[in-house]
N, CA and C atoms as a LAMMPS dump frame, in Angstrom:
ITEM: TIMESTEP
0
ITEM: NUMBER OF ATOMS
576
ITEM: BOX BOUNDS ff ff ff
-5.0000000000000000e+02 5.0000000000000000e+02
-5.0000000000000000e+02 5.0000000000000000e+02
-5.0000000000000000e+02 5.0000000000000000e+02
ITEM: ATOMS id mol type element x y z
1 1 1 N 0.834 -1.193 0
2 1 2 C 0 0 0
3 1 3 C 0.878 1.255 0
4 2 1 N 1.668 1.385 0.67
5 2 2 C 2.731 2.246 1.264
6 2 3 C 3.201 2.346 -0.08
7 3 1 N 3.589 1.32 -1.615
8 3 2 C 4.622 1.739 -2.515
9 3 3 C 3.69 2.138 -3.57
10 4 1 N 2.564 1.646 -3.328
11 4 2 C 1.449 2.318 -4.26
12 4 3 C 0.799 3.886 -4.101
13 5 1 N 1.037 3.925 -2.9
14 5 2 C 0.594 5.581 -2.66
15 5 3 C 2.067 6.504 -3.573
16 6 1 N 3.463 5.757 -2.903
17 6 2 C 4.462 6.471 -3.757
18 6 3 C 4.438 6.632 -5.124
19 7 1 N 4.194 5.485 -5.595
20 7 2 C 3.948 5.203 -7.02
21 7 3 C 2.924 6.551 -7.668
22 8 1 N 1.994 6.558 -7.197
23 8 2 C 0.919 7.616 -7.312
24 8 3 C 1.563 9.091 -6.919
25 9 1 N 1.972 9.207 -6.271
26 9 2 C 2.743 10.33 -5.794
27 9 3 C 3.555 11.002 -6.894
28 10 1 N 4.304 9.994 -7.289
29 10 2 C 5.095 10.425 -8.596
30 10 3 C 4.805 10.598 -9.511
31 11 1 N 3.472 9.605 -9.91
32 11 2 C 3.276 9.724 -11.333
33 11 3 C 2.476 11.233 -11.352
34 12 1 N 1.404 11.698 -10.191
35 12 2 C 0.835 13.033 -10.297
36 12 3 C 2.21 14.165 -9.978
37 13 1 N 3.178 13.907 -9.831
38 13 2 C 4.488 15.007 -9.573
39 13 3 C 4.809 15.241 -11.215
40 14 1 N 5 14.145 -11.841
41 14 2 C 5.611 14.099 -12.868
42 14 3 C 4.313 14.671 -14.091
43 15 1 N 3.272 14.272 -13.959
44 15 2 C 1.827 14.733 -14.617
45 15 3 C 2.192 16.458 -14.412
46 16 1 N 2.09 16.444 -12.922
47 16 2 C 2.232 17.939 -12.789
48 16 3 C 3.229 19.078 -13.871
49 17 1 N 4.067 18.155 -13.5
50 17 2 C 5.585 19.037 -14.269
51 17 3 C 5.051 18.856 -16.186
52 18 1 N 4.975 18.076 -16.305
53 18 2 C 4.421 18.079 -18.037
54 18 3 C 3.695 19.27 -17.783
55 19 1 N 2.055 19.07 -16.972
56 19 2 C 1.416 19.749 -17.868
57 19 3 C 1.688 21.501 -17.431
58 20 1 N 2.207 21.701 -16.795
59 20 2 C 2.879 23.257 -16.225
60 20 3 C 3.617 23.553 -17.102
61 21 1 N 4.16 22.629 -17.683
62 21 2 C 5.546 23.035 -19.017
63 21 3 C 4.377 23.375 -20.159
64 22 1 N 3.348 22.361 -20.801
65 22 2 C 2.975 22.551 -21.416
66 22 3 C 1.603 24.064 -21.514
67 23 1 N 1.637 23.993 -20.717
68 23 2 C 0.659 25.101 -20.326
69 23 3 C 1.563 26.89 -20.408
70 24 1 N 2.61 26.35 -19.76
71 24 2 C 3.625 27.485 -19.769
72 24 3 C 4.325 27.674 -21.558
73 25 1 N 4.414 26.362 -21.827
74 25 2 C 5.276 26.648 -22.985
75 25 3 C 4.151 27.244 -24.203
76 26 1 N 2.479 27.464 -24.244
77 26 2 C 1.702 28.107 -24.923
78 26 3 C 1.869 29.725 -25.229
79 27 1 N 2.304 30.143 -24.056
80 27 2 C 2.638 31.28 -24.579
81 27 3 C 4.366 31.914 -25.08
82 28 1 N 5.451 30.908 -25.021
83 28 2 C 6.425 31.096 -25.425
84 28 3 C 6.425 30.761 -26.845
85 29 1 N 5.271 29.608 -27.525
86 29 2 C 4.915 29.015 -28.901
87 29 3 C 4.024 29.568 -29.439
88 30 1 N 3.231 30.061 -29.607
89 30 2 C 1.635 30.291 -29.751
90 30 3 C 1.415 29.987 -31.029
91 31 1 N 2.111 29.786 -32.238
92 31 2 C 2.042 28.966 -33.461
93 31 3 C 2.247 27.699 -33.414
94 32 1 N 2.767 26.818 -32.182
95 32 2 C 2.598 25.675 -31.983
96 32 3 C 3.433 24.736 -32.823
97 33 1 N 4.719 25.511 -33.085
98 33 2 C 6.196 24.971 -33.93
99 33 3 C 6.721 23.832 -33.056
100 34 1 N 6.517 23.968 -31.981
101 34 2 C 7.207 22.75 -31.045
102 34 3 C 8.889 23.223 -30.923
103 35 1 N 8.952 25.17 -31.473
104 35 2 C 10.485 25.278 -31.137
105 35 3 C 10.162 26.887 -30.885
106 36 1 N 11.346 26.824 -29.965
107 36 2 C 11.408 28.623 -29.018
108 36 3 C 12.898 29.115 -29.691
109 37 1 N 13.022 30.46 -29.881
110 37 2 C 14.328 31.098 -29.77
111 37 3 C 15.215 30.221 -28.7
112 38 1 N 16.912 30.364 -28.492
113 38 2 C 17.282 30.367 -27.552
114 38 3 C 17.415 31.103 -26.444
115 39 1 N 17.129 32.547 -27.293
116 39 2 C 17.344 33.551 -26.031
117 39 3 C 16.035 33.398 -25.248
118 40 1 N 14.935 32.632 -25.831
119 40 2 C 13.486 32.996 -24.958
120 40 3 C 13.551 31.652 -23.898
121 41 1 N 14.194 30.559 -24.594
122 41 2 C 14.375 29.218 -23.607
123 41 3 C 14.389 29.04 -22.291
124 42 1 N 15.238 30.146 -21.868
125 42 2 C 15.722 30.061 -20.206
126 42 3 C 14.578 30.504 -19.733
127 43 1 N 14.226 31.8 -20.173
128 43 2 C 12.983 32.414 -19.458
129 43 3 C 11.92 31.13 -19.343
130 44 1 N 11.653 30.625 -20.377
131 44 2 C 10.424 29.216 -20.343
132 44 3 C 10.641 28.248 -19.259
133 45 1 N 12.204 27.931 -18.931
134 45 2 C 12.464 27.085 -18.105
135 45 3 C 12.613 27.356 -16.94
136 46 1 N 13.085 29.209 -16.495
137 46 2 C 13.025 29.299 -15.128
138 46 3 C 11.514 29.876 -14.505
139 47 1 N 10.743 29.815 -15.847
140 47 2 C 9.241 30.3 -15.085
141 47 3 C 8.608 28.978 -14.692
142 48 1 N 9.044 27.883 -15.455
143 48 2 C 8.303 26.66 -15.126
144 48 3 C 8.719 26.418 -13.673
145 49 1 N 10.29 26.493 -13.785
146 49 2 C 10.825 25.74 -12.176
147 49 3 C 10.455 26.417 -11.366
148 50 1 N 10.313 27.908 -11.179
149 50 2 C 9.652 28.867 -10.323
150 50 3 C 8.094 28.564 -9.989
151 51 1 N 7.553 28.282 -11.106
152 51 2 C 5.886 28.05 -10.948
153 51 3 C 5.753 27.178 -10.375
154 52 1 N 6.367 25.823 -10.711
155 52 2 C 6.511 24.011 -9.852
156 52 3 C 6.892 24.517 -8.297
157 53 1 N 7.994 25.171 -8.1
158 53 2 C 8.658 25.062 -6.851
159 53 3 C 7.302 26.317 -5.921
160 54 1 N 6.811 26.921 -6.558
161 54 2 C 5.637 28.163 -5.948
162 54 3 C 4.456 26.692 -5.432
163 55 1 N 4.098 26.025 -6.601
164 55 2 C 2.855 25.025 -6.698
165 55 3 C 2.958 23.827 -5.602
166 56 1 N 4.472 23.641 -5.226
167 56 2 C 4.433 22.385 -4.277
168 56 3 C 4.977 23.608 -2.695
169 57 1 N 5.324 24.817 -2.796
170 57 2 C 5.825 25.162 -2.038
171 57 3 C 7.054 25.207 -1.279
172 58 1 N 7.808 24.779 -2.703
173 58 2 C 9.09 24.709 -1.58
174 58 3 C 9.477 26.027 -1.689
175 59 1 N 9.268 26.942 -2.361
176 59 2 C 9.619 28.485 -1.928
177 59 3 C 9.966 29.551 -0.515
178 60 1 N 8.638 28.169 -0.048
179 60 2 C 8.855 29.247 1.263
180 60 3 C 9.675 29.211 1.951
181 61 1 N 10.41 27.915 2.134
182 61 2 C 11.203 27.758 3.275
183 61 3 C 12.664 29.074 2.941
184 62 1 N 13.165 29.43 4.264
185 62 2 C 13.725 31.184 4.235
186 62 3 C 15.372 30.065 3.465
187 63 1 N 15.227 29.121 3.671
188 63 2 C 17.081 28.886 2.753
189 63 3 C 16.826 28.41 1.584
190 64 1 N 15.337 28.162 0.727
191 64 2 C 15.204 27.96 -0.566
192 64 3 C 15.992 28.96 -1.768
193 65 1 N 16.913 28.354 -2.293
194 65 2 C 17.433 29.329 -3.131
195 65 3 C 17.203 28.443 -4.882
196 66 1 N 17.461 29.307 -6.166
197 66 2 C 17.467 28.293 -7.148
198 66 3 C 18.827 28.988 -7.771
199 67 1 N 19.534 27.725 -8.526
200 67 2 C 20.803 28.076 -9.493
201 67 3 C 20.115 29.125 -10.232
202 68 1 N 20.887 30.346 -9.715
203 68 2 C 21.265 31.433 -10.717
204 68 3 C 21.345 31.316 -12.032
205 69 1 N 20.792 32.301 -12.434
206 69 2 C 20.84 32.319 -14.19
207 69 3 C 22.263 33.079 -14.522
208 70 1 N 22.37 33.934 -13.837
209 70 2 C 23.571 34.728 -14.378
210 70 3 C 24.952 34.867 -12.812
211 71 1 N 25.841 34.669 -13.914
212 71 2 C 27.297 34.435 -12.887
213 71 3 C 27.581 35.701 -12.104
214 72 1 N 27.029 35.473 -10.484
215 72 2 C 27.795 36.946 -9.851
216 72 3 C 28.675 37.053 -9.398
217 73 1 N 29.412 36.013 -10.203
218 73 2 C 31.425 36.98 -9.53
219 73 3 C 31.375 37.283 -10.641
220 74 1 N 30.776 37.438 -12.029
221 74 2 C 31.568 37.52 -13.527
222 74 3 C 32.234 39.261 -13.34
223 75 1 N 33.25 39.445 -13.288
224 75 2 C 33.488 40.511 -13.516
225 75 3 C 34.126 41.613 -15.128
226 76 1 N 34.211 40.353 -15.93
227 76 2 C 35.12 40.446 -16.84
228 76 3 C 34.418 41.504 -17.981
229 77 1 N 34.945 41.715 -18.887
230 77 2 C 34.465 42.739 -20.029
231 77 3 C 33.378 42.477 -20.69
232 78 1 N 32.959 43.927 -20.732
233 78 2 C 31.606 43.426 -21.434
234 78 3 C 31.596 43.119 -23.294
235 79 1 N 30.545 41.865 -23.694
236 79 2 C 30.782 41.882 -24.879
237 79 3 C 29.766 42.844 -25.884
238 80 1 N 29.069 43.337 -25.621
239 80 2 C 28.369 43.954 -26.078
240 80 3 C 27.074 43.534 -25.908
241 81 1 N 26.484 43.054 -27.139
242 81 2 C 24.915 42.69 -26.816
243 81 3 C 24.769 41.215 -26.487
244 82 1 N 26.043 40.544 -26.237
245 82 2 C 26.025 39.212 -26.165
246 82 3 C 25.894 39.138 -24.537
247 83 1 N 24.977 37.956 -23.984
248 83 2 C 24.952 37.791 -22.722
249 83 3 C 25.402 36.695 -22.261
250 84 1 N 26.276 36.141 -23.191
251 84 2 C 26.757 34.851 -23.03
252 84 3 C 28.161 34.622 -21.599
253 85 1 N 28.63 35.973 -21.53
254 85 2 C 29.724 35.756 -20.639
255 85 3 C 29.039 35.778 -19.338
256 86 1 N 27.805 36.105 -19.312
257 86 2 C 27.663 36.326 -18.374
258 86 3 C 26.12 35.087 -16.831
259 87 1 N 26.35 34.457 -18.217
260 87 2 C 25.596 32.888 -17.577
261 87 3 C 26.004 32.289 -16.563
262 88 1 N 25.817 31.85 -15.456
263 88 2 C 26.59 30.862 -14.92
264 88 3 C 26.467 29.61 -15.167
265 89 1 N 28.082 29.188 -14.978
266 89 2 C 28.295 27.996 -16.039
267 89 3 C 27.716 26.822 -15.867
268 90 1 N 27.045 26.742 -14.191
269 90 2 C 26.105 25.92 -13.604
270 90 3 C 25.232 25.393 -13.741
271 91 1 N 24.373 26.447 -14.143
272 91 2 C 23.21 27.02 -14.842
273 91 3 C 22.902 26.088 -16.607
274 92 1 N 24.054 26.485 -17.137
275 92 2 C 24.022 25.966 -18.332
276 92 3 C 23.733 24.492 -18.682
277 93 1 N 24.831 24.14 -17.405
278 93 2 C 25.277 22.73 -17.297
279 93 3 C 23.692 22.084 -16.799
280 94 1 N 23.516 22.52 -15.96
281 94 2 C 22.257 21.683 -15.516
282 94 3 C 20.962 21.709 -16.536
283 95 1 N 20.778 22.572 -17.224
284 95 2 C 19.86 22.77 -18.342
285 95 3 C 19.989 22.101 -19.33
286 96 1 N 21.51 21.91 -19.529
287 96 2 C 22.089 20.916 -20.658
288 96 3 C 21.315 20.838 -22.222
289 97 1 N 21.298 22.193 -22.692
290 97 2 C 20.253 21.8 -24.188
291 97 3 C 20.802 21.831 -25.149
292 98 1 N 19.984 21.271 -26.308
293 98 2 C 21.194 20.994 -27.724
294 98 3 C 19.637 22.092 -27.844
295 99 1 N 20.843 22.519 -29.059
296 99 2 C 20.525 23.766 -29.92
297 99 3 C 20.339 23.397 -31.154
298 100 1 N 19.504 23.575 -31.922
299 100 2 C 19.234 23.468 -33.533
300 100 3 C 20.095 24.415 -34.412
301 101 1 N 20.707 23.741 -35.485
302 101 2 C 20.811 25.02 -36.131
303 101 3 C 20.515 26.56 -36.507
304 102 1 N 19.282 26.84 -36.403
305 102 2 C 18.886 27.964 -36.312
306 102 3 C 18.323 28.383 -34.969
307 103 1 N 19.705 28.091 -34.208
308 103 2 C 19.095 28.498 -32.522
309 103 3 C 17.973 28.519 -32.202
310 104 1 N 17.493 27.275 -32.18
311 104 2 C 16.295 27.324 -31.193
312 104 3 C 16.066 25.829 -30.706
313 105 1 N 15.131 25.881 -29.348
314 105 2 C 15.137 24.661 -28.953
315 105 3 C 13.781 23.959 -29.224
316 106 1 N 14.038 22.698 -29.228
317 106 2 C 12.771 21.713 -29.393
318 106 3 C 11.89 21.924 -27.928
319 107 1 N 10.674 21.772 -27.807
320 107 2 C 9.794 21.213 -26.835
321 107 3 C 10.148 20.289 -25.739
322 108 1 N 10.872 19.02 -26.396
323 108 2 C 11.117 18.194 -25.584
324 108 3 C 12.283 18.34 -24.395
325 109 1 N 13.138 18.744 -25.212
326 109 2 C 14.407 19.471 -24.593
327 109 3 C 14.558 20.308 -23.322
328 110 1 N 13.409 21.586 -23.986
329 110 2 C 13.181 22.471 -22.819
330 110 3 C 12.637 21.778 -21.598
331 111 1 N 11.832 20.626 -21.889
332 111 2 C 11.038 19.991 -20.694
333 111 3 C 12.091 19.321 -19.757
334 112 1 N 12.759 18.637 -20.285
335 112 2 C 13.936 18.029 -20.485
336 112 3 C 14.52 18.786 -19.23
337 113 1 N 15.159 19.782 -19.554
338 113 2 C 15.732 20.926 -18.924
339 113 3 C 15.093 21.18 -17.544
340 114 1 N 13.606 21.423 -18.084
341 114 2 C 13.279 21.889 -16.559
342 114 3 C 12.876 20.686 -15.559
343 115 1 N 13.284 19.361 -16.161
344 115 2 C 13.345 18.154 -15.18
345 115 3 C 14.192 17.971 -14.031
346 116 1 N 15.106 18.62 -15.084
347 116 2 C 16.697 18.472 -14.427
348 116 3 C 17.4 19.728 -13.731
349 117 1 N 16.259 20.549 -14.059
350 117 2 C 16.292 21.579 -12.748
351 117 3 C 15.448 21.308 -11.665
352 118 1 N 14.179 20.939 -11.618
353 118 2 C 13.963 20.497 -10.542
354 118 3 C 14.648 19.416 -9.555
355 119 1 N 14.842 18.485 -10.379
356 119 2 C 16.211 17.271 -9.931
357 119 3 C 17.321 17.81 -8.717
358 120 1 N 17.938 18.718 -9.787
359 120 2 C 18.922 19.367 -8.788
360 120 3 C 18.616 20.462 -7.891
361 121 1 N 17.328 21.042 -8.246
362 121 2 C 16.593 21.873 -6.745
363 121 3 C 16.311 21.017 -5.707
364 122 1 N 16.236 19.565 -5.727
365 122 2 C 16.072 18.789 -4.554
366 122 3 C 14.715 17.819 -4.659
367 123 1 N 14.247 18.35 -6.25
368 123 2 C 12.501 17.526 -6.286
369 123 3 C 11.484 18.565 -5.696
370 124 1 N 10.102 17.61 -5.928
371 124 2 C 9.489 18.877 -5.428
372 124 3 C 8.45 18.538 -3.797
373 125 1 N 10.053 18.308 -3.097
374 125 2 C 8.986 17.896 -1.814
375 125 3 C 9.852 18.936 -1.112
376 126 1 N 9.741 19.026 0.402
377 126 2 C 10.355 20.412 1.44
378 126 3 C 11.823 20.609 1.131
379 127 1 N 12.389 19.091 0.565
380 127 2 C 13.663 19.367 0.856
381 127 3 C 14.2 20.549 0.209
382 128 1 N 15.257 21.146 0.908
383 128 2 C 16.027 21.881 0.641
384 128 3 C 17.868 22.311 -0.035
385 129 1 N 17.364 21.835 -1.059
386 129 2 C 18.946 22.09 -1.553
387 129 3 C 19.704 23.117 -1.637
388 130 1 N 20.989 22.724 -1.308
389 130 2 C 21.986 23.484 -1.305
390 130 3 C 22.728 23.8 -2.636
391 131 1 N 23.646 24.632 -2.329
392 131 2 C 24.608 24.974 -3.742
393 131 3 C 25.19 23.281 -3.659
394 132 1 N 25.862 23.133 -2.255
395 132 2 C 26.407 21.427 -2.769
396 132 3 C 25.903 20.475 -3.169
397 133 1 N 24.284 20.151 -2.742
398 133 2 C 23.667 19.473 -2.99
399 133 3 C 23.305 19.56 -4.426
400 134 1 N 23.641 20.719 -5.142
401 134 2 C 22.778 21.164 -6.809
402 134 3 C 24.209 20.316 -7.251
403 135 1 N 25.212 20.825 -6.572
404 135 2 C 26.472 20.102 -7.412
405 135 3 C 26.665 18.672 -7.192
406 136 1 N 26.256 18.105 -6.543
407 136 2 C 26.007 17.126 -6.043
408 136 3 C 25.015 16.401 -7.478
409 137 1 N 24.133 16.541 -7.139
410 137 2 C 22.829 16.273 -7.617
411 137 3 C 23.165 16.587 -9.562
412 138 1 N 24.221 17.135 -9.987
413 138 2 C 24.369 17.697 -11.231
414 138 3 C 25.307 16.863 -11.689
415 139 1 N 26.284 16.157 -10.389
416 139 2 C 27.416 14.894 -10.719
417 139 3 C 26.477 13.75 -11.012
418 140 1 N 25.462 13.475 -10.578
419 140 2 C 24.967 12.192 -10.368
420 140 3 C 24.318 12.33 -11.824
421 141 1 N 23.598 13.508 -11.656
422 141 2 C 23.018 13.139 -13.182
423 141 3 C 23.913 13.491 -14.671
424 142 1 N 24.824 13.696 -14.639
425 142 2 C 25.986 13.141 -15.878
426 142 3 C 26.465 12.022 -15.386
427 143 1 N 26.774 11.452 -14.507
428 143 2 C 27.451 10.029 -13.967
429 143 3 C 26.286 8.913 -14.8
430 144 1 N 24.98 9.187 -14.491
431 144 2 C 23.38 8.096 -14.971
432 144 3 C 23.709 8.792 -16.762
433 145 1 N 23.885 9.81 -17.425
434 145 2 C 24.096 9.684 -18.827
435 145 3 C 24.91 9.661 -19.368
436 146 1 N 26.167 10.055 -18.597
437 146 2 C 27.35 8.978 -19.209
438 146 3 C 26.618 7.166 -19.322
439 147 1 N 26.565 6.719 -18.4
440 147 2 C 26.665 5.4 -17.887
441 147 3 C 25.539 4.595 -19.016
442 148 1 N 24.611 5.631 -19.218
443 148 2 C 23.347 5.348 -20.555
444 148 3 C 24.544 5.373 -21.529
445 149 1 N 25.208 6.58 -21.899
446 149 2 C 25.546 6.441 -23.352
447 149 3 C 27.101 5.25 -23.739
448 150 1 N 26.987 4.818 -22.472
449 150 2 C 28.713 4.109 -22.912
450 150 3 C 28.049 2.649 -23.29
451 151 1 N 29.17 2.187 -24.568
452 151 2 C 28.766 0.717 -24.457
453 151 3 C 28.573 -0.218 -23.465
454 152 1 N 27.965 -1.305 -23.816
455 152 2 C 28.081 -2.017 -23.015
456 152 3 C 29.281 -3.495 -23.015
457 153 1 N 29.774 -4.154 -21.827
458 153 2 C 31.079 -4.909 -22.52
459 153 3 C 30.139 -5.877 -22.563
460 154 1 N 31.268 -6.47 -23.854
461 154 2 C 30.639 -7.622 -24.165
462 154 3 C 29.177 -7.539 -25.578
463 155 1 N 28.749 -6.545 -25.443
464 155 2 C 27.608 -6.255 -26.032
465 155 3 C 27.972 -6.547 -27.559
466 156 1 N 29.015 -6.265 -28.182
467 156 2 C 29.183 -6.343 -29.371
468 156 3 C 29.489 -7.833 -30.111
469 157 1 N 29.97 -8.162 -29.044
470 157 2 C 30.152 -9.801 -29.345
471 157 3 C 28.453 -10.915 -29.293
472 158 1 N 28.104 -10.45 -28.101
473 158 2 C 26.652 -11.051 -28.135
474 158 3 C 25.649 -10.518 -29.107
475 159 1 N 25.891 -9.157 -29.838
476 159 2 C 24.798 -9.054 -30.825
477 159 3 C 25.535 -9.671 -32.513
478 160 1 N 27.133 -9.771 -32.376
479 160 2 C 27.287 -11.057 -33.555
480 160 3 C 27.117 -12.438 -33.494
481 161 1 N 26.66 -12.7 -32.122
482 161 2 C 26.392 -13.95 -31.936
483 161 3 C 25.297 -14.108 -32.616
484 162 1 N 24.13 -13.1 -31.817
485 162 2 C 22.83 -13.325 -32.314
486 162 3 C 22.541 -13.154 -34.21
487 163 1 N 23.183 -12.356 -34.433
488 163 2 C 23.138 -11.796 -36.189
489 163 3 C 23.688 -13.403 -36.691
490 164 1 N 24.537 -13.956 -36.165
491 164 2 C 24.632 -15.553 -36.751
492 164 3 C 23.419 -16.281 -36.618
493 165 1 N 23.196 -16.284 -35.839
494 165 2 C 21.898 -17.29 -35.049
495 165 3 C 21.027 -17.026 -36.034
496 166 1 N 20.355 -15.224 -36.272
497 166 2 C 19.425 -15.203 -36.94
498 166 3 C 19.509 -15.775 -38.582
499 167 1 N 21.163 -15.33 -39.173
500 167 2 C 21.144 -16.163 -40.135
501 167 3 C 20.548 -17.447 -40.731
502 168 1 N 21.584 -17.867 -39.609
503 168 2 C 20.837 -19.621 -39.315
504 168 3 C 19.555 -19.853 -39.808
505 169 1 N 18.801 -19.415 -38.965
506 169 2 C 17.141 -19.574 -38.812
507 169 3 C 16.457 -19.242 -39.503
508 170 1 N 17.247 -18.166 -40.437
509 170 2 C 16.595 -17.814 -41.85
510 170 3 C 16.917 -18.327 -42.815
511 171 1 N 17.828 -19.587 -42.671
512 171 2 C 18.266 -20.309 -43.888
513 171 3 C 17.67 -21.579 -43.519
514 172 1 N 17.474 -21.908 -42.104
515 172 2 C 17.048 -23 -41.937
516 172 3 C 14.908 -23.082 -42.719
517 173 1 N 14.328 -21.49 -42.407
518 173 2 C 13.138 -21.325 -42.612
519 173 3 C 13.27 -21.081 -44.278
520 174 1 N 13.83 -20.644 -44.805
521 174 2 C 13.807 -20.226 -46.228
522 174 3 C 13.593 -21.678 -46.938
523 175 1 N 14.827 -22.71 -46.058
524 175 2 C 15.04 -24.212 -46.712
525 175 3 C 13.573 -24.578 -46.262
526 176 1 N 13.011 -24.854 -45.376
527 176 2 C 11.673 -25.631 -45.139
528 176 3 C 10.579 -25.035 -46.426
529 177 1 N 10.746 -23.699 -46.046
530 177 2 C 9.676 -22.771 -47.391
531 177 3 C 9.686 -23.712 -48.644
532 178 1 N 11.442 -23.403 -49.106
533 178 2 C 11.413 -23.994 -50.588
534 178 3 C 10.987 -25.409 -50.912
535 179 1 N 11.331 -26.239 -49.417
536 179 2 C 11.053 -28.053 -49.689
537 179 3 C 9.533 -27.931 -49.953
538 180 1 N 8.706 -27.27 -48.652
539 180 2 C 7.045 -27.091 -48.904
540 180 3 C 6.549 -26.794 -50.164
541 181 1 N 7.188 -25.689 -50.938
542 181 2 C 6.609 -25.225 -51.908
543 181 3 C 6.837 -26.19 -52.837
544 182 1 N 8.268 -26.933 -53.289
545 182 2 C 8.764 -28.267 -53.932
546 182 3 C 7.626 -29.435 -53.756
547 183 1 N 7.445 -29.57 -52.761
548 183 2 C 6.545 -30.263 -52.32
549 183 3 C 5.017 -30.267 -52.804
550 184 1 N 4.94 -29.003 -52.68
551 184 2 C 3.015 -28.722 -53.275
552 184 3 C 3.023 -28.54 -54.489
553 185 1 N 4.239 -28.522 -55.317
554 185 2 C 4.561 -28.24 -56.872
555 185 3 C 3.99 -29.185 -57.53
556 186 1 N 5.143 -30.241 -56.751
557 186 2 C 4.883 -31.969 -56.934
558 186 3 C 3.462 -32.615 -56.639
559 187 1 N 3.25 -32.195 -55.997
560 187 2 C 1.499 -32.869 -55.315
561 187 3 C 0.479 -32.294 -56.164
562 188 1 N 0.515 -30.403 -56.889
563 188 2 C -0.161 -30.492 -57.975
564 188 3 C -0.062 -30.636 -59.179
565 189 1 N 1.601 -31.025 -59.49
566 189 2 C 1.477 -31.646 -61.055
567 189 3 C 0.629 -33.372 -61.006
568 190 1 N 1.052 -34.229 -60.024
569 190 2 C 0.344 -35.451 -59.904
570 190 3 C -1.237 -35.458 -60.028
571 191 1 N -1.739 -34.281 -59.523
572 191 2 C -3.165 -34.123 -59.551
573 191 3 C -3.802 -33.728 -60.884
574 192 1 N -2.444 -33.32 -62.118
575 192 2 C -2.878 -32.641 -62.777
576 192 3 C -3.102 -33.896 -63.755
């Protein structure tokens, strides 16, 4: 009972977060391209995590803080209209988005993004994360997609195993096909 209430718990956490993205992401789309500027992206993603973290309440607590959008030690020169120096690199990292050629992001991505900001805000129950805990929480989740994207050992050998096997079985089925059909060739010339 106890893992079924969790179970439920999550799946309406996770319901939640879709449909807040999707609800939020209507007015960043309103032609319904399924793609945003990049410069409008962040804004989409820190209104969602702001709206989620307002909706479950972890706002209130007085040490709730969220990764900064922009770096405040950056002291360095300005580039002009570019705001790129001035991101924190944290920030980026945890958002982690691929960019389209014509700068802009997909739908999925952005959601994507604001998963993995909530992730590293701590989820959306009281807890309270820290700056260590975001860094924390930002190791673990490149450690789980590294660990997705690396081969697996051994893997390459067991899928030429199988690519033999299937050979096999398709020469063994092709041969039965042709004897059957040999077979019913023969059975209707005799009839004929």
């Amino acid at each position: 009972v106890i893992f079924e209430g969790f179970e439920e718990s999550s799946k309406s956490e996770l319901s939640d977060v879709i449909m807040h993205c999707i609800d939020t992401w209507k007015r960043y789309d309103p032609e319904r391209r399924m793609l945003v500027p990049v410069d409008r992206v962040f804004d989409f993603i820190d209104e969602c995590v702001e709206g989620l973290c307002k909706l479950y309440g972890k706002n209130k607590s007085v040490n709730f803080s969220m990764e900064p959008r922009w770096d405040p030690a950056y002291t360095g020169v300005d580039l002009g209209t570019s705001l790129l120096p001035h991101y924190n690199l944290r920030y980026i990292k945890i958002n982690n988005l691929t960019i389209t050629p014509q700068l802009e992001v997909r739908f999925v991505v952005a959601v994507k993004a604001v998963i993995r900001r909530v992730i590293c805000q701590g989820g959306l129950n009281s807890f309270v994360a820290t700056r260590m805990d975001r860094i924390q929480r930002l190791k673990e989740l490149e450690a789980l997609e590294a660990a997705l994207h690396s081969p697996v050992p051994g893997l390459e050998k067991e899928l030429a195993k199988l690519k033999v096997m299937e050979e096999k079985q398709s020469n063994m089925i092709s041969a039965t096909l042709n004897r059957r059909l040999a077979s019913a060739a023969i059975q209707q010339e005799r009839n004929f």
